[in-house]
N, C-alpha and C positions, 0 to 999 in steps of 0.2 A: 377262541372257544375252549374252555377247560374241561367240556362234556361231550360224547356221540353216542351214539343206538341209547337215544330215551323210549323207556316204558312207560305206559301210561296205566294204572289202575284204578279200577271203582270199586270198593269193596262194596258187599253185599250180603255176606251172612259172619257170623263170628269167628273163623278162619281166617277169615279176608281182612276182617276190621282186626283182628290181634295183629295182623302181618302189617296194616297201616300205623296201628300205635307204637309199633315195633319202631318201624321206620321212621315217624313222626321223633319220636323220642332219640332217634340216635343222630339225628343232623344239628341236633347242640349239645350232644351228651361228652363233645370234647372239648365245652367254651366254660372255663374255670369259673367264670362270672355268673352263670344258668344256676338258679335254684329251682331244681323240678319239683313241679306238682306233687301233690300227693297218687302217687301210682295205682294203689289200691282204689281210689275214688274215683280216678282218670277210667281206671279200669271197668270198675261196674259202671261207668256212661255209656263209656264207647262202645265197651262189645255187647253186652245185652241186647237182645233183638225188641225185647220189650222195652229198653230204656226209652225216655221217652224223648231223649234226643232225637231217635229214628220214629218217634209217631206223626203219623198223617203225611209222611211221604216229604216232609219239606227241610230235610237235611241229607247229604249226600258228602261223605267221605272220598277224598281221592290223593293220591300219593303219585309221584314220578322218581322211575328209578335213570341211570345211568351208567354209561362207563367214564370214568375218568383218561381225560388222554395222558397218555402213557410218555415224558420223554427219551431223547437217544441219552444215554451215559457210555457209550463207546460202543467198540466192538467184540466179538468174540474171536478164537483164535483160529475159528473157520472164516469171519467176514461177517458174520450175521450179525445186527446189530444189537446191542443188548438195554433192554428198555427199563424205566423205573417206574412205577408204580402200581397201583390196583388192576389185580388180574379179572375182577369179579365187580357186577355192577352196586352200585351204592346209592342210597336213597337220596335224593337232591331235593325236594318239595315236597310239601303236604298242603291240606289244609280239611276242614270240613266245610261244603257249603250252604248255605244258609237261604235258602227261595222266601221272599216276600214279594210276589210279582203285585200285590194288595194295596202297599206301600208305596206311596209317588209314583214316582215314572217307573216303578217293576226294579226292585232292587233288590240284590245277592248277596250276601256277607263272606267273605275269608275268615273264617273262624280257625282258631289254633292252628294258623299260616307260618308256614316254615318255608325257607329259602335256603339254598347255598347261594354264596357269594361269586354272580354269575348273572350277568343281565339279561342273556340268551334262555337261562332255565326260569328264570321268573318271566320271560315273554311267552313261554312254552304253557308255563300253568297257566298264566292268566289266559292265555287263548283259549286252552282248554274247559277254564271253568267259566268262562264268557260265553263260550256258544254251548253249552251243558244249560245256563241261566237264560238262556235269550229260548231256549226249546220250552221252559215254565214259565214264559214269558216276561219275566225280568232285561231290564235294557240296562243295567249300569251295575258294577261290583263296586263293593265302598268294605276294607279291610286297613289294615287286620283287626281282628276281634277276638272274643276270648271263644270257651267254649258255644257262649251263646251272644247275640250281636248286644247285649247290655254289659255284658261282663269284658273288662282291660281292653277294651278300643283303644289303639293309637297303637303308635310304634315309638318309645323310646331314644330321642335325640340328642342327649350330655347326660352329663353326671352320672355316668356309667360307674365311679368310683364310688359308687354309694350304694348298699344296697335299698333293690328298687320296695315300697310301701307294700303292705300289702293291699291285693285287687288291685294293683296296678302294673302295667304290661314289661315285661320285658324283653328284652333283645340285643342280637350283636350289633356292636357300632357300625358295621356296614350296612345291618339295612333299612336305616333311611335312607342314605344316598342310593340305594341301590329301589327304592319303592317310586323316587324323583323322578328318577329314571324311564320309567315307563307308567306311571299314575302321575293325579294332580291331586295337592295335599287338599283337603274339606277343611277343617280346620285342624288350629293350635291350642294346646291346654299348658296350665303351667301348673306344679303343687309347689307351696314353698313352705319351709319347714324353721323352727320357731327353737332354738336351743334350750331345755328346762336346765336351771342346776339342779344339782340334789340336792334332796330335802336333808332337812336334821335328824338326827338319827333319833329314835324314839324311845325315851328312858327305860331304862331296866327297872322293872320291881313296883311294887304298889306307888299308887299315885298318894302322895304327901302335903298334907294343908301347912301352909305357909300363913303366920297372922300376920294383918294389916297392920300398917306402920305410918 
């Protein structure tokens, strides 16, 4: 287990949702490969109480924090042992969820679902926003998705050395394996991409009549 003493939060008014974006944003804000959202537009979604993300009661923000276990790197020169890591807890999952109990058999979305890499902190969310979805009567969660369940559905499985299309999802190479793990994949999508050369470079200066010959 590389987590202990998990928080669990609901955000609820613009305080709570800034502290969720906060935290959302910072559990890839150290993967060199992440090109973030535009901030400013992430920003007037999520906090505005009027956005309409938050209208009609069928999206619900939630975040979990943690501590990081701490290992021994020796002793001190009383005997006490002395430990390496995070003194303070750290944000481990996010997601927005998404209630369509309307939809088939009652179905929830993981929208802008964030993970650490940690099978125990992803059983932890999903339990928590499974039985949050099963109270609005939704019976099955189907993620990750983007901010709304139409928008970069899927989780990113190769070609990580590329940058990803736009409106299309991205993610650390750990978490597909780490989604396998405790979901069952819906489906597979593939995009494939088509090399153009460049074109001729387009003359300088007035266009020129040439006679026929």
């Amino acid at each position: 287990m590389l987590y202990f003493n998990y928080s669990t939060f609901w955000p609820a008014d613009w305080w709570s949702r800034r502290s969720f974006l906060r935290a959302w944003w910072s559990i890839y804000a150290g993967d060199p490969r992440w090109v973030p959202p535009d901030y400013a537009a992430l920003k007037w979604l999520t906090l505005r109480t009027a956005s309409p993300l938050w209208q009609g009661q069928q999206a619900q923000p939630l975040y979990m924090e943690a501590l990081p276990r701490r290992e021994r790197t020796g002793h001190s020169a009383l005997g006490q042992p002395l430990l390496a890591g995070a003194l303070f807890e750290e944000a481990v999952a996010a997601c927005v969820l998404h209630f369509a109990p309307e939809q088939g058999n009652g179905t929830a979305y993981l929208g802008l679902l964030r993970c650490a890499n940690d099978e125990e902190t992803l059983e932890r969310l999903l339990g928590t926003a499974l039985e949050a979805a099963s109270e609005r009567g939704c019976t099955r969660l189907i993620g990750p998705v983007g901010v709304i369940p139409a928008w970069e559905s899927g989780a990113l499985a190769n070609q990580f050395h590329v940058l990803p299309p736009l409106h299309t999802p991205y993610n650390p190479p750990y978490l597909p394996d780490l989604l396998a793990s405790v979901m069952t994949s819906l489906q597979e999508t593939a995009l494939y991409e088509l090399p153009a050369r460049p074109g001729e470079a387009s003359p300088a200066g007035p266009a020129k009549l040439e006679p026929l010959t």
